[in-house]
C-alpha positions in Angstrom: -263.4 23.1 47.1 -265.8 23.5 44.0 -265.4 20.8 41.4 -265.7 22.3 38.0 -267.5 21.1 34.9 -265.1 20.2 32.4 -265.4 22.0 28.9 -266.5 19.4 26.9 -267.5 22.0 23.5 -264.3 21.1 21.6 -265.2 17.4 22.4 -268.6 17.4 21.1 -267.8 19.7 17.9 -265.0 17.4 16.8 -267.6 14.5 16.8 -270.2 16.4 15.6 -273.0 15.7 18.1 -275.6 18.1 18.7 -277.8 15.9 21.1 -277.7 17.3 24.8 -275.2 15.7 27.4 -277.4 14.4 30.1 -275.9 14.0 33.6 -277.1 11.7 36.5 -277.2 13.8 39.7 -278.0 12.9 43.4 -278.9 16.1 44.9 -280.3 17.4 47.8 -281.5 20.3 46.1 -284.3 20.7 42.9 -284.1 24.1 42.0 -280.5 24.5 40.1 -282.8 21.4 38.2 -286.0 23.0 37.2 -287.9 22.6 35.4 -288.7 18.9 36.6 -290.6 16.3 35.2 -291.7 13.4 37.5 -292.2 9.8 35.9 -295.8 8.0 36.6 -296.1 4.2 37.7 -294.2 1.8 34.9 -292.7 4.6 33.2 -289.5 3.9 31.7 -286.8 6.5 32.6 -285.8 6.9 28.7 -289.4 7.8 27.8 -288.1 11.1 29.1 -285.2 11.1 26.0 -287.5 14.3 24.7 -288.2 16.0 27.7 -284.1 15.7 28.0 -284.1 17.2 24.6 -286.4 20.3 25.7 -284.3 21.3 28.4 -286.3 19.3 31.2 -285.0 17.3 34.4 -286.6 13.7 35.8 -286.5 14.1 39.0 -286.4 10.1 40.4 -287.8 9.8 44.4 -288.8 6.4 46.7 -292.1 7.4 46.3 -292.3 8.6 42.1 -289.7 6.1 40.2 -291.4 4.7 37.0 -290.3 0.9 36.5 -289.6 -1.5 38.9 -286.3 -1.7 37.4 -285.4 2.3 38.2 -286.7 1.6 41.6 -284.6 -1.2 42.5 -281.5 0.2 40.6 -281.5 4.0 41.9 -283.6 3.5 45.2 -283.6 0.2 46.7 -287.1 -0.6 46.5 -287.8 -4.4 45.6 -291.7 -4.2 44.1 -291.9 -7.8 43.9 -290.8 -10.8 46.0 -287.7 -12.2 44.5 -288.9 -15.6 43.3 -291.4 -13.9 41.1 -288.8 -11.2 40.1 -286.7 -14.3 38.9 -289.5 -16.1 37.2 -290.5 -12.8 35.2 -287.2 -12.5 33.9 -286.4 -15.9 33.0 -289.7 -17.2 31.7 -291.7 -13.8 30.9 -289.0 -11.8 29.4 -286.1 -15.1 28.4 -283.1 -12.9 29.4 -280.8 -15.9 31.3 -281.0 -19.5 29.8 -281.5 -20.5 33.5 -282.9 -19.3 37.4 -279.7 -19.8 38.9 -278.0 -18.0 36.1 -280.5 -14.6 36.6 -280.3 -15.2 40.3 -276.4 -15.1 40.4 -276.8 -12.0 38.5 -279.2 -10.3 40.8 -276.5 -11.3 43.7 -273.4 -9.9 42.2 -275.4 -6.4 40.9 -275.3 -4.0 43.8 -278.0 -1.0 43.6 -276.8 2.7 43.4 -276.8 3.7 47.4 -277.8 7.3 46.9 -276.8 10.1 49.1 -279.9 12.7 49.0 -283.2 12.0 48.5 -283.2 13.3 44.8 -281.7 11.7 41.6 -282.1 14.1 39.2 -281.5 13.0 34.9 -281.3 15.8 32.7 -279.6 18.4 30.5 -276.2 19.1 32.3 -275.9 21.6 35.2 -272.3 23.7 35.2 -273.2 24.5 38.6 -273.7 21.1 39.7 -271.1 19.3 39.0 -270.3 18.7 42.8 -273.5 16.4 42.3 -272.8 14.6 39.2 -272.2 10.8 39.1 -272.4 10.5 35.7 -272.6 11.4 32.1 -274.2 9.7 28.9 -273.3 10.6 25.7 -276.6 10.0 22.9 -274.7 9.0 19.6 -274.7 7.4 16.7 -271.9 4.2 15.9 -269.3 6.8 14.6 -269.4 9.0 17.2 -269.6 5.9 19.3 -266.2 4.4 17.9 -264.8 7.6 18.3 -265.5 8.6 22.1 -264.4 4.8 22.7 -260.7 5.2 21.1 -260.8 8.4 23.4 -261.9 6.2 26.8 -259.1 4.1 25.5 -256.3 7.0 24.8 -254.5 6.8 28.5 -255.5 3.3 29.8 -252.8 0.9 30.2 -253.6 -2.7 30.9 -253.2 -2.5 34.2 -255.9 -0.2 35.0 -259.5 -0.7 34.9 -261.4 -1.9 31.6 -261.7 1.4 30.3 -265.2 0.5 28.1 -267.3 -2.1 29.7 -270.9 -3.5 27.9 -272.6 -5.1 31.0 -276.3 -6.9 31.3 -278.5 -5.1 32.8 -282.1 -2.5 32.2 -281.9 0.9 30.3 -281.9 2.8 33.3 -278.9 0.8 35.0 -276.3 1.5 31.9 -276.9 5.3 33.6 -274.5 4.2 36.7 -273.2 0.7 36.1 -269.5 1.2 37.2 -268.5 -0.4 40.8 -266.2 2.5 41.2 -266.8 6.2 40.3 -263.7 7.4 40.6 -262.4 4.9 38.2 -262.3 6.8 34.5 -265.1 4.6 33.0 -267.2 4.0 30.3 -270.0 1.7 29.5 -272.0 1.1 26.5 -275.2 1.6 27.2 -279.4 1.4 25.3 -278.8 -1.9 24.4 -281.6 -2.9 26.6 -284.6 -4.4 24.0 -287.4 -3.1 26.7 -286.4 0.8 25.9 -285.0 1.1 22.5 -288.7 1.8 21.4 -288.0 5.3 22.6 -284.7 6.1 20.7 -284.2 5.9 16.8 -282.5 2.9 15.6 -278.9 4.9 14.9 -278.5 6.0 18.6 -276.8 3.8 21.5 -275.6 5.8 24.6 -271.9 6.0 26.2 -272.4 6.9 30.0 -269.2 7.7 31.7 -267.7 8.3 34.8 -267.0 12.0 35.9 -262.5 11.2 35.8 -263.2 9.9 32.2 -265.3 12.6 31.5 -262.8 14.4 31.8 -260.3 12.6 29.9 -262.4 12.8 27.1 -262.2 16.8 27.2 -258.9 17.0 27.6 -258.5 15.2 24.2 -255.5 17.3 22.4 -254.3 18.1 18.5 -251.8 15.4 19.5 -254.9 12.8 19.6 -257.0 11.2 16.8 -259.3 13.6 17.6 -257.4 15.9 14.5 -256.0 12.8 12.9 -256.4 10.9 9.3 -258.3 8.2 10.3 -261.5 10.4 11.5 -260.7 13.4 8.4 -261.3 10.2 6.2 -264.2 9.3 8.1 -265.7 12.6 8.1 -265.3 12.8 4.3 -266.8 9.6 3.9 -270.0 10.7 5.1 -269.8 14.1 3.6 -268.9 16.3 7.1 -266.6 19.3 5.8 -263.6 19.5 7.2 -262.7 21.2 11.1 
C-alpha cells in the first residue's frame, strides 16, 4: 500500500516557518524530482540550501557526489586511503584530540546502504513519500526548542533517545539515525565546514519519517496552543494564532 505524506501545514504555521521542508529520497526514479541540480567535484551538499529554496532537487550518484564526505556517507566511495583520511581529520582539520579516537569513530559510523541508484535532496514530494528516509526542518533556536519538546511529547524512557546531536559532516546530520523506523530526531548544521552557506540563526532538525509524523499529529491538547509558546510568540512580537 501507498504511504502517505503526513500534513505537516498546521505544524509549520504554529511555528511560524516559512523555509521549505526538504526530504532525503532514494529513488529509482528522477522525474517526480525535476528539476535536478547535480553537485560538481568538492561541492558541499548544503551549497545547494538556495537551489532547495527555488524549488530544485540535488540529485546525489556514484559517479556526481560533491565532497568526499557525501560520497562516503550516501554512496560508499572511500576517495582516499584511510590513514590519510585519519591524518586529514586529526591534524588538517583538529576534529578528535587523537588517531585512535577518529579512527574508532570511523569504525562505529556505518554509511547509508542505499537502495536505487538515486538519492535525491530537495523540496518535498507528496507523491514520494514511499521514497522518503528523511526530513530536515531549517529553523531558527525557537522553532528549534519547539519541534524538540514535540520529538519529546510521546517518548518514555524506555524508547529510543528521541533528539540525538551526533559528530559527524553536514551532509551525514541528513540520515544519522541507525534505525529509520525508530521516531527520531537529530540536531543537525552544526558542522563548522558548511555553516558558511546558512545564516548564523538557522540549525536544521532532520527526522525520521515515524517522528515526522508525530510531529504533525501534534494536537490543541499539546504545547503547540499552550502558554508557554503564546508568551514566546509575544515576546518576539508574532500575533497571536
Amino acid at each position: 500500500m501507498k504511504e502517505i505524506q503526513p500534513d505537516y501545514s498546521n505544524l509549520t504555521k504554529r511555528i511560524d516557518l516559512d523555509t521549505p521542508l526538504i526530504g532525503l529520497y532514494d529513488a529509482p526514479d528522477l522525474k517526480p524530482y525535476e528539476p535536478l541540480v547535480k553537485p560538481k567535484q568538492g561541492d558541499c551538499v548544503f551549497s545547494f540550501y538556495k537551489n532547495w529554496k527555488e524549488g530544485e532537487t540535488l540529485h546525489i550518484t556514484k559517479e556526481h557526489y560533491g565532497c568526499g564526505g557525501a560520497g562516503r556517507w550516501m554512496c560508499r566511495i572511500e576517495t582516499r586511503p584511510r590513514e590519510d583520511f585519519i591524518k586529514f581529520l586529526v591534524d588538517d582539520e583538529g576534529l578528535k584530540a587523537s588517531y585512535e579516537l577518529m579512527e574508532k569513530w570511523i569504525d562505529s559510523s556505518r554509511p547509508y546502504q542505499a537502495t536505487y541508484p538515486h538519492i535525491l535532496i530537495g523540496p518535498l514530494k507528496k507523491d514520494q513519500w514511499d521514497y522518503a528516509k528523511s526530513v530536515t526542518f531549517f529553523v531558527n533556536p525557537d522553532q528549534l526548542s519547539t519541534l524538540m519538546i514535540g520529538a519529546q511529547y510521546k517518548s518514555s524512557p524506555e524508547d529510543a533517545t528521541p533528539v540525538i546531536a551526533p559528530f559527524g559532516s553536514g551532509c551525514m546530520k541528513l540520515l544519522p539515525f541507525k534505525n529509520l523506523n525508530n521516531p527520531q530526531a537529530a540536531i543537525g548544521a552544526t558542522d563548522i565546514a558548511m555553516r558558511k552557506y546558512l545564516s548564523p540563526d538557522i540549525l536544521t532538525l532532520t527526522v525520521t519519517k515515524p517522528m515526522f509524523k508525530q510531529l504533525c499529529e501534534l494536537d490543541e491538547r499539546s504545547f503547540l496552543y499552550k502558554g508557554f509558546l503564546q508568551n514566546l510568540r509575544k515576546a518576539r512580537g508574532l500575533p497571536e494564532l
